[in-house]
C-alpha positions in Angstrom: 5.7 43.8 -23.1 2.9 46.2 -24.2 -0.2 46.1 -22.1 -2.6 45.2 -24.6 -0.1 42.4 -25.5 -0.5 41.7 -22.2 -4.4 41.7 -21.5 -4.6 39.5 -24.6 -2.1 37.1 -23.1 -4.2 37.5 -19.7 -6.8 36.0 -22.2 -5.0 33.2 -23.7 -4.9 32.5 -20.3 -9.1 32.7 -19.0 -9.2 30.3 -22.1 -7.6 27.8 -21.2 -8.6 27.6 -17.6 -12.1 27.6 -19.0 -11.2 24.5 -21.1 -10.4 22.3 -18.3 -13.9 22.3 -16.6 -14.9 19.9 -19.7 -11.2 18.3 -19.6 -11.9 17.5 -16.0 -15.6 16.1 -16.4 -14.4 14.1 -19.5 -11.5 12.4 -17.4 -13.8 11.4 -14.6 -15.4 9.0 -16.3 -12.3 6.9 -15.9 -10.2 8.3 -12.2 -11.4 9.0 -8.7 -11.2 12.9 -8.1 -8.6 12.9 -5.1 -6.3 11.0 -7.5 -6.8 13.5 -10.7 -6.2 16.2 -8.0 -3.6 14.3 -6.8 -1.4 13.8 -10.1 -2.5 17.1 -11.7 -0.4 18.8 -8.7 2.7 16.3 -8.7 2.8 17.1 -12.2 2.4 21.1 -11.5 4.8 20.5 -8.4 7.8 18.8 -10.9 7.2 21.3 -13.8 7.6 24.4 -11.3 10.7 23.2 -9.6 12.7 22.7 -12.6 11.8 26.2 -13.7 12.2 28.0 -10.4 14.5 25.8 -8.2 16.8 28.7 -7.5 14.3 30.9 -5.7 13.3 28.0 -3.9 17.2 28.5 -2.0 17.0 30.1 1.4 13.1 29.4 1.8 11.9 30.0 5.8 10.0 28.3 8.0 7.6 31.1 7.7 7.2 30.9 3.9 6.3 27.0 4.5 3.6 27.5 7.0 2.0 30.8 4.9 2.3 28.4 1.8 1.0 25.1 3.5 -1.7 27.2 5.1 -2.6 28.7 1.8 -2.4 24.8 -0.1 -5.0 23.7 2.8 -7.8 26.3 0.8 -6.5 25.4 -2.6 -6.6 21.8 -2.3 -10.1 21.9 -1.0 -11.3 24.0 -3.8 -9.7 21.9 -6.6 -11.0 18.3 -5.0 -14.5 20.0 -4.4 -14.7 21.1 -7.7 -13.6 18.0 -9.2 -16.0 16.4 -7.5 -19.2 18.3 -8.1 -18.0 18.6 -11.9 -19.2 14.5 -11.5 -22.8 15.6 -11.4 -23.2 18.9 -13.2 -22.5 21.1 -15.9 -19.1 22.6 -16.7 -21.2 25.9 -17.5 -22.7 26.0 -13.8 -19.6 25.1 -12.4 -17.7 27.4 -13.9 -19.9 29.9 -12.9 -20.4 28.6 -9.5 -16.5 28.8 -9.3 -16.3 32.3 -10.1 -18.6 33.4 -7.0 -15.5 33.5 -5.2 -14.5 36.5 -6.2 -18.1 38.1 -5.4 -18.2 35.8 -1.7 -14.6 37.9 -1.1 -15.5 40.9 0.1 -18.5 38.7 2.4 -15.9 36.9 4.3 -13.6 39.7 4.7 -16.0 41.8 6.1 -17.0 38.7 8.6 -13.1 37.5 9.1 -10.9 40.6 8.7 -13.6 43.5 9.3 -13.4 45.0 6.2 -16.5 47.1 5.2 -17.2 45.7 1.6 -17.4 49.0 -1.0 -20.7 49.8 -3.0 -19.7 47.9 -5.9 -19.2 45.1 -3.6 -22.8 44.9 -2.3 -23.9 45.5 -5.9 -22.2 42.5 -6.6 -23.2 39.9 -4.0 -26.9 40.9 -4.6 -26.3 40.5 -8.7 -24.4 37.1 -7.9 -27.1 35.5 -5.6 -29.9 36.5 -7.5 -28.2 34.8 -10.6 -27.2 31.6 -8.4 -30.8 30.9 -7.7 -31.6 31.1 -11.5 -28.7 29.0 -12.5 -29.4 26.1 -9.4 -32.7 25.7 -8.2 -35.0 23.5 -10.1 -38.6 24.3 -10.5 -39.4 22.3 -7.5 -36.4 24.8 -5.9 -34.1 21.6 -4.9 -30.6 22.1 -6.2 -28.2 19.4 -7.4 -25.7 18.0 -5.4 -23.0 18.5 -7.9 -23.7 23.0 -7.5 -23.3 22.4 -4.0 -19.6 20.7 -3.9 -19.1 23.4 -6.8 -20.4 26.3 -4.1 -18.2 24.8 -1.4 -15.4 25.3 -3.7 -16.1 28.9 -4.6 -15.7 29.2 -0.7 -12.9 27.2 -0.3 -11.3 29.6 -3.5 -12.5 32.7 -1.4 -10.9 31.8 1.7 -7.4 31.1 -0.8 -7.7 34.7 -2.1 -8.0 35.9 1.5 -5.0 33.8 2.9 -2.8 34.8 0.2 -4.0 38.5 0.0 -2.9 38.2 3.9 0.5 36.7 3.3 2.0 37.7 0.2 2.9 41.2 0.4 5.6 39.5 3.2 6.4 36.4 1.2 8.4 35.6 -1.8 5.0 34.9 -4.3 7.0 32.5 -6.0 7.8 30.2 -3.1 4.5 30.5 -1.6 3.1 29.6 -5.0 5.1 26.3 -4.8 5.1 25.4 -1.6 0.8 26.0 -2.1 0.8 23.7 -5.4 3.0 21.1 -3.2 0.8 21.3 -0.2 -2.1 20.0 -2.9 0.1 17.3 -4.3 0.9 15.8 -0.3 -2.5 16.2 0.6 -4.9 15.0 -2.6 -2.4 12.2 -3.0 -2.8 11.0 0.8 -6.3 11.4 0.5 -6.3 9.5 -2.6 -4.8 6.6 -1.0 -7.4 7.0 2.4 -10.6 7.1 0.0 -10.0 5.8 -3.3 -7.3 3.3 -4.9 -4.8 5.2 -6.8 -3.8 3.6 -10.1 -1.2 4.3 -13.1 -3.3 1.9 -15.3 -5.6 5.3 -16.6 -6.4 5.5 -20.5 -4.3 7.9 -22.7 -6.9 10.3 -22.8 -7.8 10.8 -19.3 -3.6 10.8 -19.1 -3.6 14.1 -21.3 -6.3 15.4 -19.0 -4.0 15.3 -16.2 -1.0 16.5 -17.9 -2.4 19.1 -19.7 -4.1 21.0 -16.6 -1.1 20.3 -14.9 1.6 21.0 -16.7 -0.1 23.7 -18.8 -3.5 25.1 -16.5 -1.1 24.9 -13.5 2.5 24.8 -14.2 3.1 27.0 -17.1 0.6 29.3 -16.8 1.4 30.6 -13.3 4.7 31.6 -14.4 2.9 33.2 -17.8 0.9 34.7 -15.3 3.5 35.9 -12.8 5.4 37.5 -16.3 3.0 39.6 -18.2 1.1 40.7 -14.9 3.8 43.5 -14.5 2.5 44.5 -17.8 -0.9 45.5 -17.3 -3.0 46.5 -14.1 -5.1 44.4 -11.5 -8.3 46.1 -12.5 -7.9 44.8 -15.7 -6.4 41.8 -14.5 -9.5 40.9 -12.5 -11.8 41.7 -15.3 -10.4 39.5 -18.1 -10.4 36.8 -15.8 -14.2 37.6 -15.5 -14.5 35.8 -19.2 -13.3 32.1 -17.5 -16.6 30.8 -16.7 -17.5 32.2 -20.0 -15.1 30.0 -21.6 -16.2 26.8 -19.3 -19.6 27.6 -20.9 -18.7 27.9 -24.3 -16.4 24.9 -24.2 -19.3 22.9 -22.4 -21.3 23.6 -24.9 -18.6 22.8 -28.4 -17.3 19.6 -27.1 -19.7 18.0 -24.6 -23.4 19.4 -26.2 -24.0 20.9 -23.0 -27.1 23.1 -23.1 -28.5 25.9 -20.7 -32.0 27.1 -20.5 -33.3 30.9 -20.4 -33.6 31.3 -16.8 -29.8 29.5 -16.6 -28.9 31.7 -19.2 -29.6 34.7 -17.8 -28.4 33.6 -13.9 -25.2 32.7 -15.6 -25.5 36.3 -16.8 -25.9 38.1 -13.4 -23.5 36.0 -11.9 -21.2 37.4 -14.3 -22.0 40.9 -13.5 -21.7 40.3 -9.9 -18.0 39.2 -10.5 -17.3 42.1 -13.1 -18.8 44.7 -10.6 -17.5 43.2 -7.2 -14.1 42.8 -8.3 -14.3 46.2 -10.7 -15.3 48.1 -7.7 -12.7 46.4 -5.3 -9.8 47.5 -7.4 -11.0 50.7 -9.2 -8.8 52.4 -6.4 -5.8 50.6 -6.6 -2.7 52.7 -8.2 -1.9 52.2 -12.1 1.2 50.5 -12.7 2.2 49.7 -16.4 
């Protein structure tokens, strides 16, 4: 595949994970979040199985603990998420999301001792500036909904920084399952602690669950995992960037969602935090077509 097949495939794929923050706020009108969590990940967990059973063969006991290990991070991210997306915007919380990538280079300099580059700084400053912009009201309270969606962004860092840790050593393919199954186990035993889990869910919200998990989960990973080799992780990293974009622009075509100035342009620096912080952290990295 040609790289600029491949950055526009990258693309397809920003789109449609920026589709599901109104998929997912649409469904919740009708399911509990640890259940959507829950069968958006059986549904992921099926779909990846039947595509890449054979590498699942000869799996260690150390692939299961990195992978279960990195599913603990993922599965609070998603059930945060799902849960602030109750009581805010899918433009904020897409944008909220994509702080992880800018609250990185933070937690690795605090966890793994990693001095975080210029660009990094650059970012975190650009980010937090535009967080208070997008979040605080005039009366500087925020809503409870940007917090869950912050403690997600966290939750995402501290995924990127388990599996940055474990996959150079790992089969990514395994870890990748094993991560997505970890969610499954644990959102559906939740589900069943907090809330009553039910089949009887109306077509619609159905086609939610199916559609970010077969195809925002399932399918796209292994897209993903394909056209990667194709392109590089600066650029990677940068078309990525346009996800919360997407969230936005979705929010504001199918649910009339509407952002002020001052939202506009936090949404804005938050965006050039994540383009700088991640641009900076990978400028360095060899080219590999």
């Amino acid at each position: 595949m040609k790289r600029g097949q491949a950055n526009l495939t990258l693309g397809v794929i920003a789109l449609i994970w920026g589709s599901t923050f109104v998929l997912v706020k649409n469904a919740l009108d009708d399911v509990d979040p640890f259940t959507f969590v829950a069968w958006r990940f059986i549904a992921a967990s099926i779909v990846l199985l039947l595509i890449f059973h054979r590498r699942m063969v000869g799996i260690t006991r150390q692939e299961l603990l990195a992978g279960a290990l990195i599913g603990v991070w993922l599965v609070q991210g998603y059930v945060y998420q799902t849960i602030g997306l109750q009581t805010t915007t899918t433009a904020k919380a897409g944008f909220i999301t994509g702080l992880s990538v800018v609250i990185v280079p933070v937690l690795s300099t605090v966890l793994l001792r990693h001095p975080p580059t210029r660009g990094a700084v650059l970012g975190v400053v650009a980010a937090t500036t535009g967080l208070g912009m997008l979040t605080l009201d005039k009366d500087l309270t925020v809503e409870t909904g940007d917090l869950w969606v912050l403690a997600c962004a966290f939750a995402f860092a501290l995924h990127i920084i388990t599996v940055g840790r474990f996959s150079p050593h790992h089969d990514p393919v395994r870890l990748s399952i094993v991560q997505i199954g970890t969610v499954a186990v644990l959102a559906t035993g939740s589900a069943f602690v907090f809330e009553t889990p039910t089949l009887d869910l109306p077509s619609a919200t159905w086609g939610a669950i199916m559609f970010t998990g077969v195809v925002a989960t399932a399918l796209v990973f292994s897209l993903q995992v394909y056209v990667q080799r194709s392109t590089t992780s600066t650029q990677t990293a940068l078309i990525f960037a346009l996800e919360p974009v997407f969230a936005a622009f979705f929010g504001w075509w199918w649910a009339s969602e509407r952002l002020g100035a001052r939202e506009i342009v936090g949404c804005g620096l938050i965006l050039c935090g994540m383009i700088v912080s991640e641009g900076g952290a990978t400028l360095d990295e060899p080219e590999q077509a």
